[in-house]
C-alpha positions in Angstrom: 65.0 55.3 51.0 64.0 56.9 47.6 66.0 54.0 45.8 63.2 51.4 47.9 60.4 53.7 46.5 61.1 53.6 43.4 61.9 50.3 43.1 58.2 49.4 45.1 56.8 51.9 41.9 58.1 49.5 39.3 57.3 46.5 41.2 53.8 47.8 41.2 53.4 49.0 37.9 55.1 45.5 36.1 52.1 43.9 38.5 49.4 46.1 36.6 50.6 45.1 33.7 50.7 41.8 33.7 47.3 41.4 35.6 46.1 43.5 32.5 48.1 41.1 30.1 46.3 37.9 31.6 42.8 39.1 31.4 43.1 39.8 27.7 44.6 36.9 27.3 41.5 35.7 28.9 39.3 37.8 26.9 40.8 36.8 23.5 40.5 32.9 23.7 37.7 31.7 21.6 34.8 30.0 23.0 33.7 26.7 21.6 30.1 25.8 21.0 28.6 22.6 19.8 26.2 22.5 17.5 22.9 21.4 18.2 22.3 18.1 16.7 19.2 17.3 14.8 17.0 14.7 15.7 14.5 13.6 13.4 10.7 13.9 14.6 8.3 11.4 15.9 5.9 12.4 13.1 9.3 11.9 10.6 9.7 8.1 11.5 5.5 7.6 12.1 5.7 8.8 8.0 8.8 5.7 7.6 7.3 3.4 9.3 3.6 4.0 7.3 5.6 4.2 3.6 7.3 0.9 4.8 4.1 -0.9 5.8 2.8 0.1 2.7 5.5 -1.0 0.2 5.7 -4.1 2.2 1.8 -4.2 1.1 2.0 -3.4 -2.4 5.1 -6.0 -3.1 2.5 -8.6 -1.7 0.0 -7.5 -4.0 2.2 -7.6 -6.7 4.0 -11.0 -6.0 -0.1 -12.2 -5.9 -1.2 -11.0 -8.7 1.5 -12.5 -10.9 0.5 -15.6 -9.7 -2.7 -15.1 -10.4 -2.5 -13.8 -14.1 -0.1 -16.8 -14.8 -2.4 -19.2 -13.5 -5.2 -17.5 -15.9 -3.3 -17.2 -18.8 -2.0 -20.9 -18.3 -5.7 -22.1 -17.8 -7.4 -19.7 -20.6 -4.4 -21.2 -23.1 -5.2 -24.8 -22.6 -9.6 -24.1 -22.5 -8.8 -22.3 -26.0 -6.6 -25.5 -27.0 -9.5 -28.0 -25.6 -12.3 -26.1 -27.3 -10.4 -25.3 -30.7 -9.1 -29.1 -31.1 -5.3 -28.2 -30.8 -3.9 -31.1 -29.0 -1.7 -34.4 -29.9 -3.5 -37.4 -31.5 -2.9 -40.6 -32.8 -6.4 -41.8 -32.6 -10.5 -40.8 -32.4 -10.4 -42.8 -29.3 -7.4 -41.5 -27.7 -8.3 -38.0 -28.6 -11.6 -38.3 -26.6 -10.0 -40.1 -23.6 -7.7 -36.9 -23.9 -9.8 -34.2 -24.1 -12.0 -35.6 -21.0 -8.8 -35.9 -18.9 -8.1 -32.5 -19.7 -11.3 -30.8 -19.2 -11.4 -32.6 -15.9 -8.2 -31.5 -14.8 -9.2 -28.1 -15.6 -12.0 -27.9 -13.3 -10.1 -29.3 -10.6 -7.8 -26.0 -11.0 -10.3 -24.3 -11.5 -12.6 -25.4 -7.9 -8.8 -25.5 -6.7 -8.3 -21.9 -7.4 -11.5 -20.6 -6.1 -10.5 -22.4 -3.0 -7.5 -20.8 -2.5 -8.4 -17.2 -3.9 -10.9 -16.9 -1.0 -14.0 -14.0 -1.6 -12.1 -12.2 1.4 -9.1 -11.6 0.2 -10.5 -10.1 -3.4 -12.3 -7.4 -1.0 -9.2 -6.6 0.8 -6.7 -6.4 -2.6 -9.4 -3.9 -4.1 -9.7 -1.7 -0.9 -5.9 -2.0 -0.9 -5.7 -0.6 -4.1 -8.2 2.1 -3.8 -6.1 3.5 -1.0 -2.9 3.9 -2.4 -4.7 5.5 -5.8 -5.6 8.3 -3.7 -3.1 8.5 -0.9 0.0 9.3 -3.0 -0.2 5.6 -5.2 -0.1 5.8 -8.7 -3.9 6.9 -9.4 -4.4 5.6 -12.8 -1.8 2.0 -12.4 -4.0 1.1 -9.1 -7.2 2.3 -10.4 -7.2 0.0 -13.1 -5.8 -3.0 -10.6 -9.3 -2.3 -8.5 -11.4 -2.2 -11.6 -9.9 -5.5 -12.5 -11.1 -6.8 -9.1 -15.0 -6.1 -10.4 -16.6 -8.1 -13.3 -17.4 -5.7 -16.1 -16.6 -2.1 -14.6 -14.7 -0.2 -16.9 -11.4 1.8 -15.2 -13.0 5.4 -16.5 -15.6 4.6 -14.1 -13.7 4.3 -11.1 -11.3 7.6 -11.8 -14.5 9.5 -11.9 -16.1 8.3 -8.5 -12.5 8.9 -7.3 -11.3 11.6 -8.3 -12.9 13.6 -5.3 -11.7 11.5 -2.7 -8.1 12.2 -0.5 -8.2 9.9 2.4 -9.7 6.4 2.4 -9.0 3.9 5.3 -11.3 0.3 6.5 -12.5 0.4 9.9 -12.5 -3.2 10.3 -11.6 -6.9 8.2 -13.6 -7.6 5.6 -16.0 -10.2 6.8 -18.1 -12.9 4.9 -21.6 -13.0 5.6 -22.5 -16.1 2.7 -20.6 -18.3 0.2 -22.6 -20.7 -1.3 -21.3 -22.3 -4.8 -19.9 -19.6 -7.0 -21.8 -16.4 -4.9 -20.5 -14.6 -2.3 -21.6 -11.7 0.5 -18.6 -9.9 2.0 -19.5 -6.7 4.3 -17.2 -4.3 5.3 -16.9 -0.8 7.3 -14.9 1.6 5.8 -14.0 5.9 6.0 -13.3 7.9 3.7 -12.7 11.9 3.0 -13.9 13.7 0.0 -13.5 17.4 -1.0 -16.9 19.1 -1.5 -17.3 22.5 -2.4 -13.6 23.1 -1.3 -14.5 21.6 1.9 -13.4 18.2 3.3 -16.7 16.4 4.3 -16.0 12.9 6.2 -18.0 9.4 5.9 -18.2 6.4 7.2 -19.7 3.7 4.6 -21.1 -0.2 5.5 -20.0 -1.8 2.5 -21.8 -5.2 1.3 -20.0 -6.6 -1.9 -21.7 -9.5 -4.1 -19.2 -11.4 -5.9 -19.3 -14.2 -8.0 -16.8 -16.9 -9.7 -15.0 -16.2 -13.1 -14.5 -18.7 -15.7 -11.1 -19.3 -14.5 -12.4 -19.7 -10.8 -11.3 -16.3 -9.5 -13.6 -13.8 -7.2 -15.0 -11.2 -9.0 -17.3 -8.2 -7.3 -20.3 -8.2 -9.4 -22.4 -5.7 -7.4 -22.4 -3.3 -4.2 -24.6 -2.4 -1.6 -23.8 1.1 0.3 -25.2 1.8 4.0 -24.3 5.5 4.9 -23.7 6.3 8.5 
């Protein structure tokens, strides 16, 4: 009988133990936890989407502006040729048939180019290029693009009626009110923010642009007419 007893003790005590044994077992197994993973923001690809837009914009620009300047430095190269005498003779007859062909041809591309460089789309290159001068653009490179897009207005000019402003945006297309031979009325709406007195004062402009034909039949804004709301 004490033999049973003690033999129910050990029983009981090797139990004990190994219930013990298993919960710190239990206790010491380490808990895996997955890290979180990051999502970017809606405001994170609204920002991607904007600086893709844009570049898309500005190669655009770009790509038509080259054309542009070659077509004007191919056209202002043959007028000085024409006007300074520089081209092939073999006669005083043939050199007059020449030079009429020529300066006809010339004002074909030029009528042709005025045509194709329509009054609208000079508006919309120059508010273009205002926006990205003070959105984050290169201010002085796209300053002097829009001053280019003005006949005489000097670059200095535009940095200082700039140089204020930190959010620009149009409210609407440009849209042509007249174009009658080489004059032009394009109106458009646009918003902009300036700082004033450290404070940000908000505007919305009505815009009408008067622009006229350069010698090499591109759209040039001569003048402005500014309608605060």
């Amino acid at each position: 009988m004490k033999y049973i007893i003690n033999l129910s003790t050990s029983l009981f005590i090797i139990l004990l133990l190994l219930i013990f044994g298993g919960c710190n077992k239990e206790d010491n197994k380490e808990t895996n936890f997955e890290a979180p993973k990051e999502y970017s923001s809606d405001k994170e690809r609204e920002l991607s989407v904007k600086e893709e837009i844009l570049n898309q914009r500005q190669k655009e620009l770009d790509e038509r502006e080259r054309n542009l300047n070659i077509k004007d430095s191919i056209l202002t190269a043959r007028e000085l040729a024409l006007n300074s005498g520089k081209i092939d003779t073999t006669s005083k007859s043939d050199l007059t048939k020449k030079e009429i062909k020529e300066k006809k041809n010339l004002e074909k591309e030029k009528e042709l180019n005025k045509r194709l460089d329509n009054p609208k789309n000079t508006i919309q290159d120059y508010l273009e290029y205002i926006k990205r001068a003070v959105e984050g653009g290169n201010f002085d490179d796209n300053m002097k693009k829009a001053s280019d897009q003005w006949e005489g207005r000097t670059v200095e000019s535009f940095k200082k009626n700039y140089k204020n402003i930190k959010k620009f945006s149009t409210l609407d297309e440009p849209t042509v009110l007249s174009q009658k031979g080489n004059t032009a009325k394009v109106k458009v709406k646009i918003k902009q923010t300036e700082v004033k007195d450290n404070k940000e004062v908000e505007s919305v402009l009505t815009v009408i642009y008067n622009l006229t034909v350069d010698k090499n039949g591109k759209w040039k804004i001569k003048s402005n007419i500014i309608d605060k709301k």
